[in-house]
N, CA and C atoms as a LAMMPS dump frame, in Angstrom:
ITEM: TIMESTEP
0
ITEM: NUMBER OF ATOMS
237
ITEM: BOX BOUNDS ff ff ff
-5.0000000000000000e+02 5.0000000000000000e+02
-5.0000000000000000e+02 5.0000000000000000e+02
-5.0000000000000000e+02 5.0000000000000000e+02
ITEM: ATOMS id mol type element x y z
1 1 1 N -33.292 -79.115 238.905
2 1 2 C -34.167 -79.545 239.993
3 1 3 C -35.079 -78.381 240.369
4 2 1 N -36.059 -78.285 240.707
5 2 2 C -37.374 -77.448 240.739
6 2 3 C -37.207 -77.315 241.912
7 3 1 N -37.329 -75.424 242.492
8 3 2 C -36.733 -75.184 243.385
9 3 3 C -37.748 -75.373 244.806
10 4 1 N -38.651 -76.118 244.762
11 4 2 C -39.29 -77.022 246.088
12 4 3 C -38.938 -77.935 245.924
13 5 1 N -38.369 -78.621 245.479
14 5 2 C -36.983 -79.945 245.751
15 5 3 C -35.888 -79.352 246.4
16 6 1 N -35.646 -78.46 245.856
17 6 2 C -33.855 -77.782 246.826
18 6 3 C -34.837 -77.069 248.185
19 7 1 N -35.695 -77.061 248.163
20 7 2 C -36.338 -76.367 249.8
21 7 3 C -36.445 -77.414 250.548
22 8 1 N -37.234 -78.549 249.856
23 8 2 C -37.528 -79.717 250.879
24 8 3 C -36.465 -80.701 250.924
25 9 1 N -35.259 -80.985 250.229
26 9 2 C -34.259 -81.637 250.509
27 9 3 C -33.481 -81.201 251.617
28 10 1 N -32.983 -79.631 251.613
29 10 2 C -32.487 -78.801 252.441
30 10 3 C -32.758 -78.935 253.799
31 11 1 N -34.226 -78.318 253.737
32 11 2 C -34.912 -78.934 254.944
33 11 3 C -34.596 -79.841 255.723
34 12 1 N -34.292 -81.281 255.214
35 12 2 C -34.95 -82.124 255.911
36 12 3 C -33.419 -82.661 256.368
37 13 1 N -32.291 -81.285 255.748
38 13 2 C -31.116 -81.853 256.232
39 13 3 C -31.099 -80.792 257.457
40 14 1 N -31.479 -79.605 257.439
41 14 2 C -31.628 -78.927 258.997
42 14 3 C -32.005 -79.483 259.8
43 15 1 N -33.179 -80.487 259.537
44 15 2 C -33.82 -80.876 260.531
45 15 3 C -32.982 -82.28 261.144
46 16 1 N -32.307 -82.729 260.695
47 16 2 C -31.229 -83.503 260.265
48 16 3 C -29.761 -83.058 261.279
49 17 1 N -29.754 -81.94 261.226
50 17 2 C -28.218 -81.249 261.778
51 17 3 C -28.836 -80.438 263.253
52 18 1 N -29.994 -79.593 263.143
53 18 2 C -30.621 -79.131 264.461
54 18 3 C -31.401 -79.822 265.01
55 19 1 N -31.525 -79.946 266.72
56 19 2 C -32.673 -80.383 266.803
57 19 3 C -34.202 -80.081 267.325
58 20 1 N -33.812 -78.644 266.995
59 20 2 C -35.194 -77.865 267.327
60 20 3 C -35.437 -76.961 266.26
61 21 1 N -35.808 -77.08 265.308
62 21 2 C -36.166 -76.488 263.957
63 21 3 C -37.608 -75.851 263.91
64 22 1 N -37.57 -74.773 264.336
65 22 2 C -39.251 -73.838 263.902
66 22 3 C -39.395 -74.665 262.297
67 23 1 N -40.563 -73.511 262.114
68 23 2 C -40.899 -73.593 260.932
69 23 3 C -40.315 -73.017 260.159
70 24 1 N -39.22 -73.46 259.231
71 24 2 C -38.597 -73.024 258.236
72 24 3 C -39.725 -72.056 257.428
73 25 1 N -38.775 -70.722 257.213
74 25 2 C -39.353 -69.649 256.324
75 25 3 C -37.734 -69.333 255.872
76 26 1 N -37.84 -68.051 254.421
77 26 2 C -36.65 -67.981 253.553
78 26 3 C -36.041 -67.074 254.878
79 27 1 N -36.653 -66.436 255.887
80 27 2 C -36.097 -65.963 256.876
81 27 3 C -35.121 -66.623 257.602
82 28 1 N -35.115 -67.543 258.427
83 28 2 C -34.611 -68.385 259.813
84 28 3 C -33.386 -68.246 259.362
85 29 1 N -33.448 -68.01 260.461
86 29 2 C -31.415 -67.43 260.269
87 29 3 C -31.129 -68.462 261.774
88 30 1 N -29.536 -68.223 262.032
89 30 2 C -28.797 -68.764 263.431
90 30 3 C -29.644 -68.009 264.777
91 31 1 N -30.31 -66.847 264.308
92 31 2 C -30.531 -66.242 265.358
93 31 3 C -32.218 -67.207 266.342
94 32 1 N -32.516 -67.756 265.175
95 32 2 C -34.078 -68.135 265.273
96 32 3 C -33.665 -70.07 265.846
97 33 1 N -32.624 -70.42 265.556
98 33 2 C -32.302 -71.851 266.147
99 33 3 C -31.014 -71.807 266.835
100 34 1 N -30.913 -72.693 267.951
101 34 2 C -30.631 -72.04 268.518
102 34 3 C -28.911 -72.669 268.46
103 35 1 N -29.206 -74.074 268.026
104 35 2 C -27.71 -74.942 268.323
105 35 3 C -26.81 -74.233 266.925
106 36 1 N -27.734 -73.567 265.844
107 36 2 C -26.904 -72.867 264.863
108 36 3 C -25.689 -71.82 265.097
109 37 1 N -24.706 -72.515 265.36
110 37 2 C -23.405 -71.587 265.615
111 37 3 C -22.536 -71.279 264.544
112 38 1 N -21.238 -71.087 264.581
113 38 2 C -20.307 -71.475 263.582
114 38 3 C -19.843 -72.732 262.991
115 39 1 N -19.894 -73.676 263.905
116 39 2 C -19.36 -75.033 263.789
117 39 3 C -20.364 -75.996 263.309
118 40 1 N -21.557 -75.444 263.477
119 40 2 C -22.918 -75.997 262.836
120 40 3 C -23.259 -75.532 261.487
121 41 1 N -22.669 -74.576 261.377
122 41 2 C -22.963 -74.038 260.157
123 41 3 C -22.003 -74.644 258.648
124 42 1 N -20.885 -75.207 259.287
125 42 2 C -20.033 -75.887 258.466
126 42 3 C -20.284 -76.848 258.093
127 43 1 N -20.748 -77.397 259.616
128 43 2 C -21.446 -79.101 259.301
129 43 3 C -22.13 -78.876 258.333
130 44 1 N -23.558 -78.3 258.264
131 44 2 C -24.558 -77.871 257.59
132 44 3 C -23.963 -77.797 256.236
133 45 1 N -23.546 -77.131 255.772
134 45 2 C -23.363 -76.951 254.495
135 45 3 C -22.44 -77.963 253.885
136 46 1 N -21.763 -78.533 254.66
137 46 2 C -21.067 -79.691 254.21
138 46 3 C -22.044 -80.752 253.947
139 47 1 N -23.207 -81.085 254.744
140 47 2 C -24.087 -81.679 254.673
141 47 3 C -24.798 -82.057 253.189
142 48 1 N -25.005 -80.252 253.167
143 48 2 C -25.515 -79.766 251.985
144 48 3 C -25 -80.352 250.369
145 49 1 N -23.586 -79.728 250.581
146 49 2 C -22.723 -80.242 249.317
147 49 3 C -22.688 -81.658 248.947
148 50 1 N -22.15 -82.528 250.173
149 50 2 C -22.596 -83.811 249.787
150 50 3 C -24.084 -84.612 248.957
151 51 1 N -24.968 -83.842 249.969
152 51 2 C -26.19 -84.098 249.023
153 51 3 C -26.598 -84.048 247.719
154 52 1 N -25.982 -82.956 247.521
155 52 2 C -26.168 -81.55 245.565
156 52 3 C -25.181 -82.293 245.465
157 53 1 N -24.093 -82.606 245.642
158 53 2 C -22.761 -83.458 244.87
159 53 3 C -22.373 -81.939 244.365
160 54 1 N -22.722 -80.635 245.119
161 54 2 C -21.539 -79.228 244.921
162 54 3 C -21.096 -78.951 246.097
163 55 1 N -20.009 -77.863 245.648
164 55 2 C -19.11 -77.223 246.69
165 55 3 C -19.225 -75.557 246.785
166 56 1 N -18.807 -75.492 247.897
167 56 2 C -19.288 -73.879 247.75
168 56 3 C -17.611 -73.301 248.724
169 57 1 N -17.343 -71.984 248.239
170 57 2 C -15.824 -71.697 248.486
171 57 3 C -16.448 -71.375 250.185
172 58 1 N -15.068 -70.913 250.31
173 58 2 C -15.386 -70.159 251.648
174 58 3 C -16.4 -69.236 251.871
175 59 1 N -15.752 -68.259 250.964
176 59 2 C -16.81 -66.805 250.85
177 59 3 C -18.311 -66.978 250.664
178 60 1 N -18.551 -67.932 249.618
179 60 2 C -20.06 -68.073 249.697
180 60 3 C -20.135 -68.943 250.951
181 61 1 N -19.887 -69.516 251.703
182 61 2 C -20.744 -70.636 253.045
183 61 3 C -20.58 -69.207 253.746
184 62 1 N -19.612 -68.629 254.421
185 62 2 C -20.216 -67.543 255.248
186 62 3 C -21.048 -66.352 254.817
187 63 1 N -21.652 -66.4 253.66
188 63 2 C -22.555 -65.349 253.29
189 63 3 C -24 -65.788 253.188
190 64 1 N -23.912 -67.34 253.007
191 64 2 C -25.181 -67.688 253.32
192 64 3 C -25.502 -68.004 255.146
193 65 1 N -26.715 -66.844 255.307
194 65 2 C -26.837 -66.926 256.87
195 65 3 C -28.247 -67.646 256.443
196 66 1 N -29.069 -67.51 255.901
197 66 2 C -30.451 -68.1 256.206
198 66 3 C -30.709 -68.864 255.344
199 67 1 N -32.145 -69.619 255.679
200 67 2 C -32.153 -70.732 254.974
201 67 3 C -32.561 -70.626 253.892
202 68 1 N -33.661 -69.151 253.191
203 68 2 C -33.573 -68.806 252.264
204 68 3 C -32.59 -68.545 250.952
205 69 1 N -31.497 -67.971 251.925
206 69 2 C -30.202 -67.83 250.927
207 69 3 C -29.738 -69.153 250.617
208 70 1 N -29.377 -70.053 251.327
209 70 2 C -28.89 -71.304 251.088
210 70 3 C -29.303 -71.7 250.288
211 71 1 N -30.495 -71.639 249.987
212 71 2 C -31.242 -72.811 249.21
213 71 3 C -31.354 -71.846 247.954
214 72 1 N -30.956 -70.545 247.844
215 72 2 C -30.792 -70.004 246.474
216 72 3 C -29.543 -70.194 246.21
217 73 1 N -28.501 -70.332 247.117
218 73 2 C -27.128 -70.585 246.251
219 73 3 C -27.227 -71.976 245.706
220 74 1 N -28.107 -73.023 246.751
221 74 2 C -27.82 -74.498 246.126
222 74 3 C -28.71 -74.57 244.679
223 75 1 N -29.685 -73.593 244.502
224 75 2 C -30.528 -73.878 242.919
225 75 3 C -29.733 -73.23 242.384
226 76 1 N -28.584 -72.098 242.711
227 76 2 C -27.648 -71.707 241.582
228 76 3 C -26.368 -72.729 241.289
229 77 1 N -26.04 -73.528 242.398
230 77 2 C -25.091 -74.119 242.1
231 77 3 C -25.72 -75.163 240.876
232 78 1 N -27.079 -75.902 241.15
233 78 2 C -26.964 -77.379 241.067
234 78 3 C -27.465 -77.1 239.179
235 79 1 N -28.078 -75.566 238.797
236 79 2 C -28.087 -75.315 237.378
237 79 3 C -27.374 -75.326 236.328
């Protein structure tokens, strides 16, 4: 999948899980939204996996903080 498909799928699941979403850049981290906590962040990526039909261990979901990273682990997973 061409990795502005894994940006704009992603996306549109943040926008999906938060409900005040700036403008996504590979930056935006928890710090930049605001309902992004811990417990959102699980949702989120659970979100995620369901979508890609992957899983990601523990260690990688808490290492991805931004939305940049995310969306590089999901074009590494989904290759």
């Amino acid at each position: 999948m061409e990795e502005t498909k894994v940006h704009k799928k992603v996306e549109e699941i943040f926008r999906r899980e938060f409900s005040n979403v700036p403008k996504l850049n590979e930056d935006i981290s928890s710090k930049d939204i605001a309902d992004w906590d811990s417990l959102r962040h699980v949702m989120l990526i659970t979100e995620i996996e369901k979508e890609f039909g992957i899983s990601f261990d523990l260690e990688d979901m808490l290492s991805m903080s931004t939305f940049g990273e995310i969306c590089l682990n999901v074009s590494k997973k989904i290759q």
